[in-house]
C-alpha positions in Angstrom: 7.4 9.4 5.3 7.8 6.4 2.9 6.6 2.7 4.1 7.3 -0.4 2.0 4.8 -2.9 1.4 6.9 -5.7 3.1 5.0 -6.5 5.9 1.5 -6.7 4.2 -0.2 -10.0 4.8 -2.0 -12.4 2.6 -0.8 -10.8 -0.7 -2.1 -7.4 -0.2 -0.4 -5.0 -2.4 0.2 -1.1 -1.7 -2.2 -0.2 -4.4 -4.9 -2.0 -2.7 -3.9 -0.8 0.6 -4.2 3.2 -1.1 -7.5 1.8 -2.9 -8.9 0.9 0.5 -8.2 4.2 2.1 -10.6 5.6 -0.3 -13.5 3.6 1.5 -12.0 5.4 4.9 -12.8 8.9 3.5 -8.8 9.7 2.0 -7.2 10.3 -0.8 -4.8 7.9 -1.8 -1.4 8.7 -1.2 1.4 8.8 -3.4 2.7 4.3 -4.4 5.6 2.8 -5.7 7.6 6.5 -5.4 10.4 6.6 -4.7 11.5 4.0 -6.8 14.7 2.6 -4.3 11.6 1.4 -2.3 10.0 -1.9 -3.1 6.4 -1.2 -2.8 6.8 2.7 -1.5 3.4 4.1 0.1 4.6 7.9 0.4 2.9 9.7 3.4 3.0 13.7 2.7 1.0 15.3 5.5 1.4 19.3 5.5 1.4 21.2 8.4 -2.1 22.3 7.8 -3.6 18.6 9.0 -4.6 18.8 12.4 -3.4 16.2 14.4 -6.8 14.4 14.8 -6.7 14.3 11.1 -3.5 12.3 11.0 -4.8 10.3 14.1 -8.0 9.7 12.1 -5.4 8.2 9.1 -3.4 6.1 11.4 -6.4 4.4 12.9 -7.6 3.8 9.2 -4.2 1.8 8.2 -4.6 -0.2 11.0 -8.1 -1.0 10.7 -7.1 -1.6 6.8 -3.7 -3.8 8.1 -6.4 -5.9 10.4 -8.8 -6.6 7.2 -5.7 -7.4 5.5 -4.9 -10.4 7.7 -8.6 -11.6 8.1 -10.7 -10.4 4.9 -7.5 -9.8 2.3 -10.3 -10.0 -0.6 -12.4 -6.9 0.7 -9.0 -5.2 0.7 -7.8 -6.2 -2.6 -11.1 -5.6 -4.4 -11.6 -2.3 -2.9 -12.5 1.0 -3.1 -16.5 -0.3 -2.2 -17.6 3.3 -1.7 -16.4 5.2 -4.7 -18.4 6.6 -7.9 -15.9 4.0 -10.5 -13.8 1.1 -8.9 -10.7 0.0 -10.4 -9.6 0.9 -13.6 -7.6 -1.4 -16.0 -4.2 0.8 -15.1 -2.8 -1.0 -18.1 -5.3 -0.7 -20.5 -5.5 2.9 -19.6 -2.1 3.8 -20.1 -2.2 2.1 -23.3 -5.9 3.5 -24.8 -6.3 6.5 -22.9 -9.6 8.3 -23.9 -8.8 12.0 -23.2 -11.8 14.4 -23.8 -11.8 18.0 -23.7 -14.9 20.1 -23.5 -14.7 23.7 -23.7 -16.6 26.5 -22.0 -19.2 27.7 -23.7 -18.6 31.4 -25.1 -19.4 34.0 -22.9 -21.4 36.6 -24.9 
């Protein structure tokens, strides 16, 4: 399923909607693919998630759709709960710092 980010309130983007679901426990689906959308949140559940599973997502939108309209800061400044918080996308892409540490030999 794709959504569009038109009816978010108060500015809310769809990366801080998928930053946000962190703080619920998920991994942050796939935004702004496909392209044709404006704002696309792409929803790619297998057929391995139990249906409480996607229950337990759709309750987590809405709760994050609710803060959206009466606490739109704690929603754009989110995740709260993760190890880093958000990166500087841009300056990332343009400095990335790519480290590669390998094993130690096995003798």
């Amino acid at each position: 399923m794709v959504f569009c980010d038109k009816e978010l309130p108060n500015g809310v983007t769809t990366l801080d909607l998928a930053k946000r679901l962190i703080d619920y426990g998920f991994h942050p689906p796939t935004v702004y693919f496909p392209l044709i959308v404006h704002g696309a949140l792409m929803i790619e559940p297998t057929e391995t998630e139990p249906m409480e599973e996607l229950d337990r997502f759709v309750e987590a939108v809405r709760a994050i759709l609710e803060e959206a309209r009466d606490r739109p800061d704690l929603v754009k400044s989110a995740p709260h709960a993760a190890y880093r918080r958000r990166l500087d996308e841009v300056a990332a892409a343009r400095n990335p710092r790519l480290t590669y540490k390998p094993e130690a030999s096995r003798g």
